[in-house]
SERO-4910 file (N, C-alpha, C, O; in steps of 0.05 Angstrom, whole numbers):
BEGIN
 pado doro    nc1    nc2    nc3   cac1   cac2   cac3    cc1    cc2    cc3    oc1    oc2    oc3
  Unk    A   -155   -501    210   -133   -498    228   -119   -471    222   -110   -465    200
  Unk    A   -117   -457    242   -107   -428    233    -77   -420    239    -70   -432    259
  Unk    A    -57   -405    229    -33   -403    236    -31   -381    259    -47   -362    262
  Unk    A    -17   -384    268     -7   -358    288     18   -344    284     40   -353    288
  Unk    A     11   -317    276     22   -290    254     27   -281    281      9   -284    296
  Unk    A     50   -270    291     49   -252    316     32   -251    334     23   -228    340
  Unk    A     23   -274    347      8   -275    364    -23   -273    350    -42   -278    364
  Unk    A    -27   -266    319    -51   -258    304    -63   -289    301    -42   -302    298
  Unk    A    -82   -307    299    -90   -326    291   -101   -313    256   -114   -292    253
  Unk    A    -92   -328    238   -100   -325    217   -108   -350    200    -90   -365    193
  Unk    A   -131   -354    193   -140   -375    181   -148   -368    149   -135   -374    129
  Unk    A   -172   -354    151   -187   -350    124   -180   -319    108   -185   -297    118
  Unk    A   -166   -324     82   -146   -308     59   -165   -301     37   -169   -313     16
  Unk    A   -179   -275     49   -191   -260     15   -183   -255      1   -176   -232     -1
  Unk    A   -178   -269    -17   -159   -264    -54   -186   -243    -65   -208   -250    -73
  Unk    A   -175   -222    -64   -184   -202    -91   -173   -198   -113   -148   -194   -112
  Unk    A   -184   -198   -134   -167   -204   -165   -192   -197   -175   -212   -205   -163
  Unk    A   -195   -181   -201   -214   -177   -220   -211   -194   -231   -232   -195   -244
  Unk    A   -195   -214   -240   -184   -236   -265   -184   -261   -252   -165   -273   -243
  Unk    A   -216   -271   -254   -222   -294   -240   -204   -325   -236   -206   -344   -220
  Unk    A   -184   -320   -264   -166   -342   -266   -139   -337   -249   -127   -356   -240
  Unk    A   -128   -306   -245   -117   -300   -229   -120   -311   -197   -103   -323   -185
  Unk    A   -152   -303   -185   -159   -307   -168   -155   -345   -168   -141   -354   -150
  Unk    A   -163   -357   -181   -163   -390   -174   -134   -392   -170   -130   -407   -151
  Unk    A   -106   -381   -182    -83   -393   -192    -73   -386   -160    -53   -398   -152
  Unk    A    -88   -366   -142    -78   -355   -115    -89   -377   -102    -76   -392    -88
  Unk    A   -118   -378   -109   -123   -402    -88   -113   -436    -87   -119   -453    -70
  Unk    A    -97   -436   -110    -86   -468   -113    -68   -462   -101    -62   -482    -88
  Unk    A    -53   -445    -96    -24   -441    -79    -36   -447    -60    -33   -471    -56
  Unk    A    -52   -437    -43    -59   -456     -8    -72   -480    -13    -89   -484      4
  Unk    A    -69   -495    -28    -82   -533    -40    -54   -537    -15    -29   -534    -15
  Unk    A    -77   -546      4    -66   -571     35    -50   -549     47    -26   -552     53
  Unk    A    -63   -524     52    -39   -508     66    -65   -502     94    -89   -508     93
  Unk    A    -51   -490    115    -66   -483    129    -84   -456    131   -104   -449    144
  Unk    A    -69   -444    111    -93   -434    106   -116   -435     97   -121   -457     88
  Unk    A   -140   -413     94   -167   -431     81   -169   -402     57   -175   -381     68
  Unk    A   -165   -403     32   -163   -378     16   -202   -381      4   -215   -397     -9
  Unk    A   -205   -348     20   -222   -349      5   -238   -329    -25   -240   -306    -20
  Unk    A   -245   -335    -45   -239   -324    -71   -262   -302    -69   -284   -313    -66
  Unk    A   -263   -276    -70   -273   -252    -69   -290   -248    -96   -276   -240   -114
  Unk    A   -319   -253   -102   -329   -240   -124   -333   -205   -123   -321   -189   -108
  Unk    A   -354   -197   -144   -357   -179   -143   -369   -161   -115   -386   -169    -99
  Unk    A   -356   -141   -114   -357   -119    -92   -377    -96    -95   -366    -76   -105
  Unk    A   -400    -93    -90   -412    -60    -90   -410    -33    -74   -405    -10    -81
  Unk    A   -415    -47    -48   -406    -33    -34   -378    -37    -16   -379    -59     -5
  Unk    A   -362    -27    -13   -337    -24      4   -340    -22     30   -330    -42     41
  Unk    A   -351     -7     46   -365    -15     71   -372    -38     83   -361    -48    102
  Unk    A   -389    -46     73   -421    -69     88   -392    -84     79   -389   -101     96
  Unk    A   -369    -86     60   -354   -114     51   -339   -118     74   -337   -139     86
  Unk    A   -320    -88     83   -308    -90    111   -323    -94    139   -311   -108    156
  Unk    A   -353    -83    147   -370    -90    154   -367   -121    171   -364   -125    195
  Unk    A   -369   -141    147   -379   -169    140   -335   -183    141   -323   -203    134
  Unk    A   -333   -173    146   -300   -177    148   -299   -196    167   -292   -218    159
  Unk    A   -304   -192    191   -301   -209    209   -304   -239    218   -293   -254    234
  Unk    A   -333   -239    193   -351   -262    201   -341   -274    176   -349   -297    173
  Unk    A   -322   -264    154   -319   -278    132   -291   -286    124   -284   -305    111
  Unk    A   -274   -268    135   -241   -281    129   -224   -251    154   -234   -230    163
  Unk    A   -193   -266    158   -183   -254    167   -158   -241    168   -145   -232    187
  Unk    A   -154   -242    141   -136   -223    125   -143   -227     90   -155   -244     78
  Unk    A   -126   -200     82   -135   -207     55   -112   -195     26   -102   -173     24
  Unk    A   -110   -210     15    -92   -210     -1   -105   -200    -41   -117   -213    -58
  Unk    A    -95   -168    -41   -100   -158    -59    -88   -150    -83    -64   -142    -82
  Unk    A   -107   -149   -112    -92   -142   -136   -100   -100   -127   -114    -94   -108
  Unk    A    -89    -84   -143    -91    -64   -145   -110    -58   -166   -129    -46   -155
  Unk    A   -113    -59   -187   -122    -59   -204   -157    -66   -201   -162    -80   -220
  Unk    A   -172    -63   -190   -201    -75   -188   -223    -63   -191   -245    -64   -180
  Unk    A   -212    -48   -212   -250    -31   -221   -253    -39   -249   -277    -37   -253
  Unk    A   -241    -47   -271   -245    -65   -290   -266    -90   -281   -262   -105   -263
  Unk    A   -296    -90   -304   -312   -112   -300   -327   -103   -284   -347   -115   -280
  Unk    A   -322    -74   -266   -346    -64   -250   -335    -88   -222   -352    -95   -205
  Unk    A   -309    -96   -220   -315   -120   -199   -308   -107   -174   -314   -119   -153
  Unk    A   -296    -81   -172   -298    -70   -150   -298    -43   -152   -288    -35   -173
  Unk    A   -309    -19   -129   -319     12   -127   -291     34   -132   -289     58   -137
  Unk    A   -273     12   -126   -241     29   -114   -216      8   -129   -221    -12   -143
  Unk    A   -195     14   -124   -176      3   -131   -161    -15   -103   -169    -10    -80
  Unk    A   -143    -32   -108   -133    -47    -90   -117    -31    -68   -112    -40    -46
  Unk    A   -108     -3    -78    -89      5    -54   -100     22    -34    -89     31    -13
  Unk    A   -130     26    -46   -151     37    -13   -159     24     -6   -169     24     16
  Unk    A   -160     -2    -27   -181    -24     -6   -162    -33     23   -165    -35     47
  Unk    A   -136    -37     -3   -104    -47     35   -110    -29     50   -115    -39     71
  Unk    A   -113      1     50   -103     24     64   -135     22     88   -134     26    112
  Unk    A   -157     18     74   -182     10     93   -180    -11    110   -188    -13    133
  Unk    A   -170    -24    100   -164    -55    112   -140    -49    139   -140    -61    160
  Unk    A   -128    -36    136   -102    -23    168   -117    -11    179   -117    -14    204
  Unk    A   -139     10    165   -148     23    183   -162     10    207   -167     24    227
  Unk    A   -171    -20    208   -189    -34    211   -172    -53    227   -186    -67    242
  Unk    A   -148    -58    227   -130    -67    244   -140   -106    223   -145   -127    235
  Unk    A   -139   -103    192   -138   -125    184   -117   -128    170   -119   -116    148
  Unk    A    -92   -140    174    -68   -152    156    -75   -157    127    -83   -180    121
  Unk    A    -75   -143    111    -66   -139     87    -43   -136     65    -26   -118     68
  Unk    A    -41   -147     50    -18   -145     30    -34   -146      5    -54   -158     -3
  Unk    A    -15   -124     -9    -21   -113    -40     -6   -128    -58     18   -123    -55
  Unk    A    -13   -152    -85      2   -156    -95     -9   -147   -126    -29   -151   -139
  Unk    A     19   -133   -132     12   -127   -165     43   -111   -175     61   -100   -162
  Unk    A     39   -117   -207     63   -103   -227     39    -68   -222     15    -61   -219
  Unk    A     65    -58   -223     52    -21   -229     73     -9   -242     96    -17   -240
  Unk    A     62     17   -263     76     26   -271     89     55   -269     79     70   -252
  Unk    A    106     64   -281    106    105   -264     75    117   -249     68    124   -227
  Unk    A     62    112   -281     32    126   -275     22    120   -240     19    135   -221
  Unk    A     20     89   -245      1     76   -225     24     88   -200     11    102   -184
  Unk    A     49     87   -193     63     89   -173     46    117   -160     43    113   -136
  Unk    A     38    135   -166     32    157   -150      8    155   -136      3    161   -113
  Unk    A    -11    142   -157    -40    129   -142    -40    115   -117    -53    121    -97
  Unk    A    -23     95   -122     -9     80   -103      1     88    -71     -2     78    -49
  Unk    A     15    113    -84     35    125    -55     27    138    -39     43    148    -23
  Unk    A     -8    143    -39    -16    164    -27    -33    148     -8    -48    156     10
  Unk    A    -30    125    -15    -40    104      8    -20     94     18    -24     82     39
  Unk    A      8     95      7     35     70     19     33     78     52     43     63     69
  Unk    A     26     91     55     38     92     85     21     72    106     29     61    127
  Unk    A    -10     69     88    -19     44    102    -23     26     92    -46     17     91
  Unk    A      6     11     76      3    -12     55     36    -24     68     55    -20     53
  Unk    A     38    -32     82     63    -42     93     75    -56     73     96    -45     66
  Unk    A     68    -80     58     82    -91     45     69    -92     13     44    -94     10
  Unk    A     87    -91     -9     72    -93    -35     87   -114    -50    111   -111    -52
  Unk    A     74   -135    -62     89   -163    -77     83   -160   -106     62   -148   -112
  Unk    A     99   -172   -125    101   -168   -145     91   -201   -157    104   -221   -152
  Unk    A     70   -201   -172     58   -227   -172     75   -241   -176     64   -262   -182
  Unk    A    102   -245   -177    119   -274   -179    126   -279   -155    139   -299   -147
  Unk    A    118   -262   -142    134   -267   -118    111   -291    -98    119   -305    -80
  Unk    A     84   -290   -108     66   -306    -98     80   -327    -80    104   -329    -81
  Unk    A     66   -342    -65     85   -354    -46     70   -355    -16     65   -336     -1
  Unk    A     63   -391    -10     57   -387     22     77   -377     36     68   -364     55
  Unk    A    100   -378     35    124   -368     68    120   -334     53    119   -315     69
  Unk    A    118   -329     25    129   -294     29    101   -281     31     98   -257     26
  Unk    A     84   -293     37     52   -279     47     59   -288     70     58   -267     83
  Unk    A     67   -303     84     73   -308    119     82   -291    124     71   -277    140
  Unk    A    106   -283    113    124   -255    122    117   -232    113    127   -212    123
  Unk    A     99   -231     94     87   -200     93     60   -195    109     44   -175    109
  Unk    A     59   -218    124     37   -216    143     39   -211    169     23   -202    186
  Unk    A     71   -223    167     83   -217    199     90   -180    200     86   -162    217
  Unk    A    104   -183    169    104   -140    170     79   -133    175     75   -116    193
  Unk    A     63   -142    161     31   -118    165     23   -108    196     17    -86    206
  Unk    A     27   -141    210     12   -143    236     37   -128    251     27   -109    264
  Unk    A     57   -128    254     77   -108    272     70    -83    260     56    -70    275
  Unk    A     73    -76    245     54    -36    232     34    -33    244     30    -10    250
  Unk    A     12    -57    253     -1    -55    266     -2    -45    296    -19    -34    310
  Unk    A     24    -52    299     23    -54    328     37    -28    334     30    -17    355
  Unk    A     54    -16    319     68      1    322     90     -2    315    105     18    315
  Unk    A    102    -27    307    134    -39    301    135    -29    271    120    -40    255
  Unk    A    151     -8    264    158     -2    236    192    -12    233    208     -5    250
  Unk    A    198    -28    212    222    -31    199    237    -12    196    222      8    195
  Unk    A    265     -4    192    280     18    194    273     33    163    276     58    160
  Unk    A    266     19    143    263     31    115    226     34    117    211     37     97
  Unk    A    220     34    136    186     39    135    183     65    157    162     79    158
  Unk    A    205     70    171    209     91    195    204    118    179    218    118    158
  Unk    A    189    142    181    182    168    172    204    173    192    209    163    214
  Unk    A    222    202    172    242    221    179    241    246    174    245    255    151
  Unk    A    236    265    199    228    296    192    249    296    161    267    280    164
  Unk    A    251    305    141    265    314    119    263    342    112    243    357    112
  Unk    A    288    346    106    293    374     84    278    363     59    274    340     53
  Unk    A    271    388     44    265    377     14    259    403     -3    251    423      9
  Unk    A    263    402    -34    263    425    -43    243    425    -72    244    409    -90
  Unk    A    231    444    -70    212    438   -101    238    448   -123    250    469   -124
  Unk    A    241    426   -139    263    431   -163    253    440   -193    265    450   -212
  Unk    A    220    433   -190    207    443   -218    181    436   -220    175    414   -213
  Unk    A    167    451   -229    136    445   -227    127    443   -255    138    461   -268
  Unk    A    110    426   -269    102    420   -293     73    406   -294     61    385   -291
  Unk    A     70    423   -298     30    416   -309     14    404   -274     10    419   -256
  Unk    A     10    381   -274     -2    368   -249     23    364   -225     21    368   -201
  Unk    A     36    359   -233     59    346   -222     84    368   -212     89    391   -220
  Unk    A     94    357   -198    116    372   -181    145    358   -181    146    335   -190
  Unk    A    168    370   -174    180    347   -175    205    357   -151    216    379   -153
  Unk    A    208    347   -139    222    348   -109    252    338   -109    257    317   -119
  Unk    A    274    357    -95    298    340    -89    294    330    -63    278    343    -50
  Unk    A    306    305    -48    309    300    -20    335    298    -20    344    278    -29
  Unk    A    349    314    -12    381    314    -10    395    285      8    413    271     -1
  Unk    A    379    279     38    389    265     54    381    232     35    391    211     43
  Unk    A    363    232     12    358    207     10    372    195    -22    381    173    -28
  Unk    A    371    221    -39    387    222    -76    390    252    -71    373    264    -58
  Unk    A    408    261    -81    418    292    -75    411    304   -110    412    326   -120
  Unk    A    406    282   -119    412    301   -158    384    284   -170    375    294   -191
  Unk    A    372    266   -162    348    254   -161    317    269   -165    302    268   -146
  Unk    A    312    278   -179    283    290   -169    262    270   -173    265    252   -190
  Unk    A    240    270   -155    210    251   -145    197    270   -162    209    291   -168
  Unk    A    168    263   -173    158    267   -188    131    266   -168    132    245   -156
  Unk    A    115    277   -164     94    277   -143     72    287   -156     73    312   -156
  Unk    A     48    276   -169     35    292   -169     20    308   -149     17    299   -126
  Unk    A      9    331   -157     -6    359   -138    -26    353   -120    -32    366   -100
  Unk    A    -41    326   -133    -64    319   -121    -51    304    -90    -65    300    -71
  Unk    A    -29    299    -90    -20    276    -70    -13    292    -42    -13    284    -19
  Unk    A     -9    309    -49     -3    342    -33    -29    351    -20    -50    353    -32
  Unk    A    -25    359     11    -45    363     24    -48    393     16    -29    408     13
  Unk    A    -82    402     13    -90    428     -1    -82    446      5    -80    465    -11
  Unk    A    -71    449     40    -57    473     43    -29    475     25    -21    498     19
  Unk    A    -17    453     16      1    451     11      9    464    -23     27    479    -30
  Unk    A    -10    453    -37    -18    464    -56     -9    493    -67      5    499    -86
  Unk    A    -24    508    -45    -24    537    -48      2    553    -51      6    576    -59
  Unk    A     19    534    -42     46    556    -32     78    541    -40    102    545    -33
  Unk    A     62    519    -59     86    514    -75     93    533    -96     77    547   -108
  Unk    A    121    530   -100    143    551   -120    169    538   -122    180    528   -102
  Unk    A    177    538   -143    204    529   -158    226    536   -122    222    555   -107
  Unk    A    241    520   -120    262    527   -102    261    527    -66    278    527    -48
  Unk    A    229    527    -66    216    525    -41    230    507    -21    228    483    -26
  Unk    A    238    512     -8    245    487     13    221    480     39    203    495     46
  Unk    A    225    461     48    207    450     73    211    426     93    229    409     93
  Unk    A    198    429    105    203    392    121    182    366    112    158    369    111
  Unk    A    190    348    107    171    333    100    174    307    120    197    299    123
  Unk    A    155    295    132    162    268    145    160    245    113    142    244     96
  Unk    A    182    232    114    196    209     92    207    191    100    220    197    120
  Unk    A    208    164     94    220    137    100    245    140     80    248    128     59
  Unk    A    262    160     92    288    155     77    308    131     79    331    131     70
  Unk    A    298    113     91    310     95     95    309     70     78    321     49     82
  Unk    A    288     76     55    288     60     41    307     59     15    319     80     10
  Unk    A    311     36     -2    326     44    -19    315     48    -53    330     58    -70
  Unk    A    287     39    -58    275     35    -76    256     62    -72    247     70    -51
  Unk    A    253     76   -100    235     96   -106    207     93   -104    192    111    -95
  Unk    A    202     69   -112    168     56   -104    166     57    -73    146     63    -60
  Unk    A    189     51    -65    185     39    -31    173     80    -20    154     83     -5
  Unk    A    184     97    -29    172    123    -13    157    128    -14    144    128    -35
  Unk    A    148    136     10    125    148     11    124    183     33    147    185     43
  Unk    A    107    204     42    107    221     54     81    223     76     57    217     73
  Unk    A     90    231     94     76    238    123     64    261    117     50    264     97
  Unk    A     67    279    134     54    306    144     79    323    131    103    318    132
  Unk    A     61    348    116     74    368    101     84    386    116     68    403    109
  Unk    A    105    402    140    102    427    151    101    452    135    111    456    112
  Unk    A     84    474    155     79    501    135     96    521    150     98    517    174
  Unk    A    104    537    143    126    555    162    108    583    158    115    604    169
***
C-alpha cells in the first residue's frame, strides 16, 4: 500500500547504510508502516543501481558515509544529489563533521533535506519527503531560495578560502574549500576580492549553506 507524498505515490524505501545493523534498526522503524523499506547491500556500480531504480524502490533514504567495506563507489551526498537529478525523492541522514561539511556542500544544492540520525522517524521522513518532492517541482522554501549575494574573500590559507557574506554574518567568515569553487573561479581569487555569489541566505544554520553560480566581472 503506498502513501501519497504530493501527489508522488511512494511505497518502496532504499535504506543505504554501510553498517548493516544500522540499516536493519531503519528498517524496524517501518515494522506495520506503509511503507515497504527496502535494505540496500553492496553497490558496484552507481549507474546500472539508478538504472534498476525504478523497478526496485521509489525513494531512498541515505547514510553519507558509504565507501567503508567497499559497500559503495561514492559517498551518500552524490548518491542524494544523483538521485534529484533523476527526479527520485531522497533524504540524507547522517552526523558530519567541519571536515565532512564541505564534501557535503558541493552537492547541498541537490540534497533538499539532511537528518541527523536521531531524528529517524516515520512522520519526519514524510516531511522530508514532502520537501524533496516540491524541489522537485520547483517549490523551494524561503531558507532553500538562492540570493544574487555580495561577498568578499577575507583570507586564503593553504586549500581553503574563507569568505565574508555581509547580508547573511557580517564578521563571520565561511571556510570553503578551493576545490568547491568553479575552475574559472579559482584563478582570480585574492585576499579582499569582492563578487556576486547566488546563496540561500535565508537560512540560519552554517551547514544549511550552500552556493549557486560564481559571477566573473
Amino acid at each position: 500500500m503506498a502513501r501519497l507524498i504530493e501527489n508522488v505515490e511512494i511505497e518502496r524505501l532504499c535504506i543505504i547504510d554501510d553498517d548493516e545493523s544500522a540499516r536493519a534498526s531503519y528498517v524496524e522503524e517501518f515494522y506495520d508502516s506503509v511503507f515497504t523499506p527496502v535494505s540496500q547491500g553492496k553497490v558496484k556500480d552507481v549507474e546500472q543501481f539508478l538504472r534498476k531504480s525504478s523497478d526496485t524502490f521509489d525513494a531512498v533514504i541515505s547514510d553519507h558515509q558509504l565507501k567503508k567495506k567497499n559497500y559503495f563507489p561514492i559517498n551518500g551526498a552524490q548518491v542524494v544529489s544523483m538521485c534529484f537529478d533523476r527526479h527520485i525523492p531522497s533524504v540524507l541522514v547522517t552526523k558530519y563533521d567541519q571536515a565532512q561539511m564541505s564534501e557535503i556542500r558541493r552537492f547541498r544544492s541537490k540534497i533538499p533535506v539532511i537528518l541527523n540520525p536521531s531524528q529517524f522517524a516515520e512522520d519526519t521522513i514524510i516531511r522530508s519527503l514532502e520537501i524533496c518532492i516540491k524541489e522537485l517541482k520547483g517549490e523551494f522554501r524561503s531558507d532553500r531560495k538562492l540570493w544574487r549575494t555580495l561577498i568578499r574573500i577575507d583570507s586564503i590559507e593553504g586549500n581553503h578560502i574563507y569568505i565574508i557574506v555581509p547580508s547573511w554574518d557580517s564578521k563571520g567568515a565561511i571556510s570553503i574549500a578551493k576545490e568547491e569553487l568553479p575552475a574559472e573561479i579559482r584563478s582570480i581569487i585574492e585576499v579582499d576580492k569582492r563578487m556576486h555569489v547566488q546563496i540561500n541566505i535565508g537560512c540560519e544554520n552554517i551547514n544549511d549553506l550552500y552556493f549557486g553560480s560564481w559571477e566573473i566581472k
